[in-house]
GUVO-834341 format. One record per residue (C-alpha): residue in three letters; x, y, z; residue number from 1. Coordinates in pm, 1 decimal. Example, Ala and Ser with C-alpha at 12.3 -4.5 7.8 and 13.67 -1.06 7.14 Angstrom:
(r "ALA", (1230.0, -450.0, 780.0), 1) (r "SER", (1367.0, -106.0, 714.0), 2) 
//
This chain:
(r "UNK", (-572.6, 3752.0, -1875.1), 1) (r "UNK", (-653.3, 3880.0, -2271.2), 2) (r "UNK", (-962.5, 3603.6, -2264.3), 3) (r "UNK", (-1307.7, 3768.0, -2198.8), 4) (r "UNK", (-1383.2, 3642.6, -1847.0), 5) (r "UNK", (-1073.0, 3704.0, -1732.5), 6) (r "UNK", (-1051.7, 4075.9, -1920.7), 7) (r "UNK", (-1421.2, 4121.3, -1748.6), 8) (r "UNK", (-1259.3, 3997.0, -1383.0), 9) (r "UNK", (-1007.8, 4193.2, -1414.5), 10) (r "UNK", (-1228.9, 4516.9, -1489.0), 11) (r "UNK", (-1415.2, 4468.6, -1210.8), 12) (r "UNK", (-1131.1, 4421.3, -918.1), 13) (r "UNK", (-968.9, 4694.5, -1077.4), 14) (r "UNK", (-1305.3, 4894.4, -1049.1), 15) (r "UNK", (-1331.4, 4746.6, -641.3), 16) (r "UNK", (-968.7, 4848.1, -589.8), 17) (r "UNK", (-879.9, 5209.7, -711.4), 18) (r "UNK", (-1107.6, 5389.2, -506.7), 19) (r "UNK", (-847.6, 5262.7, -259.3), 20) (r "UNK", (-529.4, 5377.6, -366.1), 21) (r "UNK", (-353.3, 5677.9, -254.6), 22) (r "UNK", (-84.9, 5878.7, -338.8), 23) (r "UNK", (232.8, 5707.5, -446.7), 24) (r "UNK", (155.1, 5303.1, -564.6), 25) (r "UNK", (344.1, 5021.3, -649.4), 26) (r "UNK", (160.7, 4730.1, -789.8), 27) (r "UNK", (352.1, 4390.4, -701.2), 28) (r "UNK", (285.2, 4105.1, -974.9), 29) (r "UNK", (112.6, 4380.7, -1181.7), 30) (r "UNK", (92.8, 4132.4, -1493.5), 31) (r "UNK", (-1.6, 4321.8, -1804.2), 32) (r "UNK", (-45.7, 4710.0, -1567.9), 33) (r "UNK", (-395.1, 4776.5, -1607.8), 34) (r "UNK", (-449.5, 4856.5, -1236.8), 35) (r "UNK", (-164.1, 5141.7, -1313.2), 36) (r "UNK", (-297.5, 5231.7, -1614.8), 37) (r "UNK", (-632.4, 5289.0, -1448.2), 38) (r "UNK", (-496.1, 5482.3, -1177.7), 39) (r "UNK", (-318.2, 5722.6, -1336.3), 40) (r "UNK", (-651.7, 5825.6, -1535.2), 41) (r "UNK", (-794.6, 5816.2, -1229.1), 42) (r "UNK", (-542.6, 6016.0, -1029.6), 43) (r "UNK", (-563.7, 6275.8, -1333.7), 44) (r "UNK", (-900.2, 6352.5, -1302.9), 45) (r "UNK", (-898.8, 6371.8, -964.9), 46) (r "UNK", (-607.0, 6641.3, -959.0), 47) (r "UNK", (-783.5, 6823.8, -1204.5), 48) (r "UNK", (-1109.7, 6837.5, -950.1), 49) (r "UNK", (-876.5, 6925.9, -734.2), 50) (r "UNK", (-626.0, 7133.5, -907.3), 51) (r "UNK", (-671.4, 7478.4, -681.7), 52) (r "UNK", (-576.9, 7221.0, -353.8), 53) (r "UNK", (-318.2, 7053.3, -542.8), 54) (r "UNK", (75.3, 7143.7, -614.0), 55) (r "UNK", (172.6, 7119.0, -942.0), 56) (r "UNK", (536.5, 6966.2, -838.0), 57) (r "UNK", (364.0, 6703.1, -622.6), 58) (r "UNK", (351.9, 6503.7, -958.0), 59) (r "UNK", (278.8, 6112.8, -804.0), 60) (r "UNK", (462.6, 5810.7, -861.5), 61) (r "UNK", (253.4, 5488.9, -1027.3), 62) (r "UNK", (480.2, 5149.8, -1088.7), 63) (r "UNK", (381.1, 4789.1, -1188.4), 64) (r "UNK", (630.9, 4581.3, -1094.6), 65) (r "UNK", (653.7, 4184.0, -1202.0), 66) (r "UNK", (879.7, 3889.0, -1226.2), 67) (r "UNK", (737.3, 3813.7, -1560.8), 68) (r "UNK", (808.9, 4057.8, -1880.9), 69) (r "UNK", (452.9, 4078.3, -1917.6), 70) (r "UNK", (383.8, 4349.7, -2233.1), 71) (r "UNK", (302.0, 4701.6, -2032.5), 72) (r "UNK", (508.2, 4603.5, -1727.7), 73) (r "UNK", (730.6, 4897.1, -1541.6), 74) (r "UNK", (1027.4, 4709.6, -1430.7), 75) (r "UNK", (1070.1, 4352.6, -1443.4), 76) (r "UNK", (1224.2, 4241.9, -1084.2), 77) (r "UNK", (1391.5, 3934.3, -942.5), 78) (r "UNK", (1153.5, 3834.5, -687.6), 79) (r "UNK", (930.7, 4009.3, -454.8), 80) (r "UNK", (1155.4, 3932.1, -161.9), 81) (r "UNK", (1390.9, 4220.3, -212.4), 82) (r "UNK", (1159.4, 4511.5, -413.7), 83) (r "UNK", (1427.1, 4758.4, -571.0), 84) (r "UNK", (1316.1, 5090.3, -386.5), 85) (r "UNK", (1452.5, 5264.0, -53.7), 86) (r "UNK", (1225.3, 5273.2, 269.1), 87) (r "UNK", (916.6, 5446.1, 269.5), 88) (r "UNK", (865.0, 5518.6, -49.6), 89) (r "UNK", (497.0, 5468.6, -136.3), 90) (r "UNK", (163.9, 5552.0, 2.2), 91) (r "UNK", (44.6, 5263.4, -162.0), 92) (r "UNK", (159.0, 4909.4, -177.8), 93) (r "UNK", (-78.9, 4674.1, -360.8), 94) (r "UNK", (-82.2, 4279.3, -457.7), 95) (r "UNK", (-410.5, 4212.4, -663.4), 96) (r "UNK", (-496.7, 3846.0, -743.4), 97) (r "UNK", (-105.3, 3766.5, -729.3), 98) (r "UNK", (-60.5, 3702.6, -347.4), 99) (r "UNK", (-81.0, 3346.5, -389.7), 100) (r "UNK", (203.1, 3288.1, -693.7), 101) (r "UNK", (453.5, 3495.6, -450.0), 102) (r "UNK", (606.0, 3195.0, -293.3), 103) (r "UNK", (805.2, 3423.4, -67.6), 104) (r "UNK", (469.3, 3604.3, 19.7), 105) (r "UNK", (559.2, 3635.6, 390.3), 106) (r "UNK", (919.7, 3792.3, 290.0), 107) (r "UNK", (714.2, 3989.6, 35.5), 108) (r "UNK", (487.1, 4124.1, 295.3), 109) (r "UNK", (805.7, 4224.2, 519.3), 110) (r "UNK", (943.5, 4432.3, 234.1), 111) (r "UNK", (597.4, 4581.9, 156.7), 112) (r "UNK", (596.2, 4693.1, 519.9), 113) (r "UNK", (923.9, 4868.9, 422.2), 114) (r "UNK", (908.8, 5079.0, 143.0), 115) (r "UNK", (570.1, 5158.8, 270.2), 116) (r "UNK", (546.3, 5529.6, 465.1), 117) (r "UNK", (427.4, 5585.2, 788.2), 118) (r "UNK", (-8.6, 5537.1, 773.5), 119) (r "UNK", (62.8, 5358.3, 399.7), 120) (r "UNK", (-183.0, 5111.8, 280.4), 121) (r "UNK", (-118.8, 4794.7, 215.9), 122) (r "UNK", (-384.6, 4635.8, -53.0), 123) (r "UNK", (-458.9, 4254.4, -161.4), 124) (r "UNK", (-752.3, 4036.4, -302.1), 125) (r "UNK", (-756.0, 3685.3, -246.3), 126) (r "UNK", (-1027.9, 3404.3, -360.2), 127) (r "UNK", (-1039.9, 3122.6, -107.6), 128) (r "UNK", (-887.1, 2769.9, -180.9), 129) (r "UNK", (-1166.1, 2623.3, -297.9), 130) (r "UNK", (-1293.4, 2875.6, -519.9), 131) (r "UNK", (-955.3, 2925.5, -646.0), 132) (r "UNK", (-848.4, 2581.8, -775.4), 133) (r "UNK", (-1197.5, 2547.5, -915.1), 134) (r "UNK", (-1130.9, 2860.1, -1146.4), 135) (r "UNK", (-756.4, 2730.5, -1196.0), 136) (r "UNK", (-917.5, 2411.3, -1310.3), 137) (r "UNK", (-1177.3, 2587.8, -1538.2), 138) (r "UNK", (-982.8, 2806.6, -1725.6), 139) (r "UNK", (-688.8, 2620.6, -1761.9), 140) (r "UNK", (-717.2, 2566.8, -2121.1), 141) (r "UNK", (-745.4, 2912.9, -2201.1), 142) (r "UNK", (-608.8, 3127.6, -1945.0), 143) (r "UNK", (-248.2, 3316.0, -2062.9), 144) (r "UNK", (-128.2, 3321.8, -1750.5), 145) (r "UNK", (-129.1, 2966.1, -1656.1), 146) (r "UNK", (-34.8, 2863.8, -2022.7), 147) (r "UNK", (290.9, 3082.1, -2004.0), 148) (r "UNK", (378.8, 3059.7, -1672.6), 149) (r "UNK", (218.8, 2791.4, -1486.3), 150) (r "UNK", (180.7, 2739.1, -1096.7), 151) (r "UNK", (535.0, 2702.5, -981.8), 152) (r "UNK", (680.8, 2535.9, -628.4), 153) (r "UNK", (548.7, 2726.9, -314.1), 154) (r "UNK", (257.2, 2904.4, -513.5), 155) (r "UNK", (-77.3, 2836.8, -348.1), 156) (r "UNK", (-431.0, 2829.2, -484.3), 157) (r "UNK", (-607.9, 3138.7, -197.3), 158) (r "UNK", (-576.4, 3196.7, 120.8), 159) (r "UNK", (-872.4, 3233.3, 353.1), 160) (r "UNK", (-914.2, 3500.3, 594.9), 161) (r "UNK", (-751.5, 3331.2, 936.7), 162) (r "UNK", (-471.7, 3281.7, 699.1), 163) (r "UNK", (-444.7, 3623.6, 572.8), 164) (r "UNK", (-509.1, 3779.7, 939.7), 165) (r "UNK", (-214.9, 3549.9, 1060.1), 166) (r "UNK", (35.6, 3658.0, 808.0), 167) (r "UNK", (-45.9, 4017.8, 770.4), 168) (r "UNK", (-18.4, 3995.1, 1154.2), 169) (r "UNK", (341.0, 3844.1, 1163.8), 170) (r "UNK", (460.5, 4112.5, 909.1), 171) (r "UNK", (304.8, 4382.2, 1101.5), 172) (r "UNK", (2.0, 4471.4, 943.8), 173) (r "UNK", (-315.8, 4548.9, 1106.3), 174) (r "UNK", (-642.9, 4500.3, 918.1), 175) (r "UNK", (-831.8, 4769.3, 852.0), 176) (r "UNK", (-1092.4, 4686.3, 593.3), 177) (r "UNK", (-1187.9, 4318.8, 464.4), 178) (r "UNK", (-1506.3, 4310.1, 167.6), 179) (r "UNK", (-1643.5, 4042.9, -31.7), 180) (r "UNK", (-1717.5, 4094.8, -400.8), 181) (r "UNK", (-1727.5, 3938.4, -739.2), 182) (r "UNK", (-2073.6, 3742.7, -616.6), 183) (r "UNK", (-1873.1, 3732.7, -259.2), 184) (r "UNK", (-1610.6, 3500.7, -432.5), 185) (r "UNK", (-1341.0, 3699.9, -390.1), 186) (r "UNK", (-1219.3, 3916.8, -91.1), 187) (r "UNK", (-1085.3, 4237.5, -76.8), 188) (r "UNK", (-804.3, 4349.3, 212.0), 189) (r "UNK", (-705.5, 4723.3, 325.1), 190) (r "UNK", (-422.4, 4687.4, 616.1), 191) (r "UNK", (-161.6, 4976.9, 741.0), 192) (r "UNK", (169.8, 4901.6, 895.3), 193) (r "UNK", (257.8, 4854.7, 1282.8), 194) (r "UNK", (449.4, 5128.4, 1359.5), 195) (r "UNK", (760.6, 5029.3, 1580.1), 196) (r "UNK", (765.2, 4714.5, 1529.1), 197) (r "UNK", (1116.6, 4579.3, 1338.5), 198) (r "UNK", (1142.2, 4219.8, 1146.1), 199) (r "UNK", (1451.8, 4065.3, 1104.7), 200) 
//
């Protein structure tokens, strides 16, 4: 998303999301890493605030991870359905504006739910259907995402929020936080992980 309404969307959910993170993140479908990039500013300055309260040797972990070899990308991965990284090993799991081009999303979600630590946050946006293929349609013609990828078989265009409930709820999620922004056209989700509960 180099084009200027998409660099300017992008800006602002990564402005509505960071305040969110925590401790160690891994971005799924990170594209070009800005959310990262953000965050470690972000998590910078707030160690330096911080610094007396702080360990030195707690230095945090920040990865984008995508399936594309998007320029600024971490580690380029096979799919989302088998993330290379043992069992609760991030604070943070996050999927921003990329939920819906997962076609294994509910597999995805399963594996999120693993790597992520006990009390870890789980963190998606997601425009609704309609919206979605509207914008899809709009900025076809430009957009570098669609132009080098495209929408392949099982990707969808949003989810709305019975649909996101349902599947956070079979990978055993709980909701904890669901806000509108962008002009209420896009939604964002906080949700922790059931603990106790296995998935095959």
């Amino acid at each position: 998303m180099k084009d200027l309404i998409g660099a300017a969307l992008m800006k602002w959910r990564i402005r509505t999301v960071l305040e969110a993170l925590q401790g160690d993140v891994l971005d799924v479908g990170c594209e070009t890493n800005e959310l990262i990039k953000k965050y470690r500013i972000y998590n910078t300055r707030e160690r330096g605030k911080n610094f007396a309260k702080i360990s030195i040797a707690s230095e945090l972990r920040a990865i984008g991870v995508d399936i594309h070899p998007w320029e600024g990308v971490d580690k380029i991965i096979e799919n989302s359905a088998n993330l290379p990284f043992t069992a609760d090993s991030f604070d943070t799991v996050c999927c921003i504006a990329a939920l819906t081009h997962i076609p294994e999303r509910k597999e995805f979600l399963k594996e999120a739910k693993r790597i992520l630590r006990s009390h870890g946050k789980l963190v998606l946006t997601m425009l609704l259907p309609g919206i979605s293929r509207a914008w899809h349609f709009l900025c076809k013609t430009w957009d570098v995402d669609q132009k080098v990828r495209g929408m392949k078989e099982g990707e969808v265009y949003g989810l709305d929020e019975n649909s996101m409930k349902t599947m956070l709820d079979n990978a055993g999620f709980f909701i904890t936080h669901v806000s509108s922004f962008m002009l209420g056209l896009n939604k964002l989700y906080i949700a922790e992980k059931i603990l106790g509960i296995q998935h095959d």
